[in-house]
N, C-alpha and C positions, 0 to 999 in steps of 0.2 A: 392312561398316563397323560400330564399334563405337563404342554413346553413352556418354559417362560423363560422369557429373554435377558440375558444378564449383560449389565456395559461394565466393560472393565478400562480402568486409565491405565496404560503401559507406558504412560510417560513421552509419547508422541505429542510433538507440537500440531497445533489444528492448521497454524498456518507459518509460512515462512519468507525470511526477506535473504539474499542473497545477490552480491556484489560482485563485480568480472570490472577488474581496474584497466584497461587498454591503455594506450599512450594519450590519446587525443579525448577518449571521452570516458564515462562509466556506464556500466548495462547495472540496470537497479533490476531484478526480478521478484516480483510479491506473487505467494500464490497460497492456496488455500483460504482458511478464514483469516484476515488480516482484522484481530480486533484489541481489545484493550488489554488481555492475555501478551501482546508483543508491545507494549509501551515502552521498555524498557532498550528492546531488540532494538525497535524503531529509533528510538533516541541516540542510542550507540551509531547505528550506521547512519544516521543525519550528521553527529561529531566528526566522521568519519570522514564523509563526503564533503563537508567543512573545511576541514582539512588538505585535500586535496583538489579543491578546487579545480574539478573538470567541468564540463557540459554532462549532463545525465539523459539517457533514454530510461524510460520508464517502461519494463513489457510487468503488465497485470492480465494478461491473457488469460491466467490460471485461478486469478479470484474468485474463488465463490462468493463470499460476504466480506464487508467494510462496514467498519461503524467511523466512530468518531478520529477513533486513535487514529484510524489508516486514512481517513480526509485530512487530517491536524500533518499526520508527515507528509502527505502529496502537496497540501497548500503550504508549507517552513520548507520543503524543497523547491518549490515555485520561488517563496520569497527570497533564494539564496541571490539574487542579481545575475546568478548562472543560467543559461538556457537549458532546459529539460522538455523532453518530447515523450508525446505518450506513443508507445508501441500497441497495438492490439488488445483495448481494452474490452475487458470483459464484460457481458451484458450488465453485472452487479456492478461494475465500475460506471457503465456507461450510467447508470436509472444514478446514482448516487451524485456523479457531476452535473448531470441535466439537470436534477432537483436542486443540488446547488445552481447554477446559473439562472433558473428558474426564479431562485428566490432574491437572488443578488440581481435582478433584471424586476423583479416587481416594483411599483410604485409603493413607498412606506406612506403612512396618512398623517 
């Protein structure tokens, strides 16, 4: 007998953004893969937080992978003139900021 391994989509998100509105500030939590599958997610809750105009903590603790989408929302949430702190970022967060810094700290020719 032979096993072969079957991937089924059950309509589960890979990755997730979720918001906890306090008085004084907002808790932003991204976890799982945050990639261009949540463009849409991502954009909603930027309008959101737009809107309501607090300070933002950022916990990415739970990040496995970040592509574009999930750097393009961390740097339009940087850009809001509002303070945001990152809580406990995740190895995949940390190598993806570094490599930006990295590149935005190079000498261009």
């Amino acid at each position: 007998m032979t096993r072969r391994s079957v991937v089924v989509d059950i309509g589960i998100p890979h990755g997730e953004a979720v918001a906890l509105i306090e008085s004084d500030h907002v808790v932003v939590w991204l976890h799982g893969d945050i990639d261009t599958t949540m463009t849409q997610e991502l954009d909603s809750l930027l309008h959101d937080l737009d809107e309501c105009r607090l300070p933002v903590v950022l916990d990415t603790s739970r990040v496995t992978f970040c592509d574009s989408a999930g750097l393009s929302f961390v740097l339009r949430l940087m850009g809001r003139g509002l303070p945001v702190s990152l809580r406990e970022p995740s190895k995949a967060m940390l190598v993806l900021l570094n490599a930006l810094a990295l590149h935005q700290a190079s000498p261009t020719g």
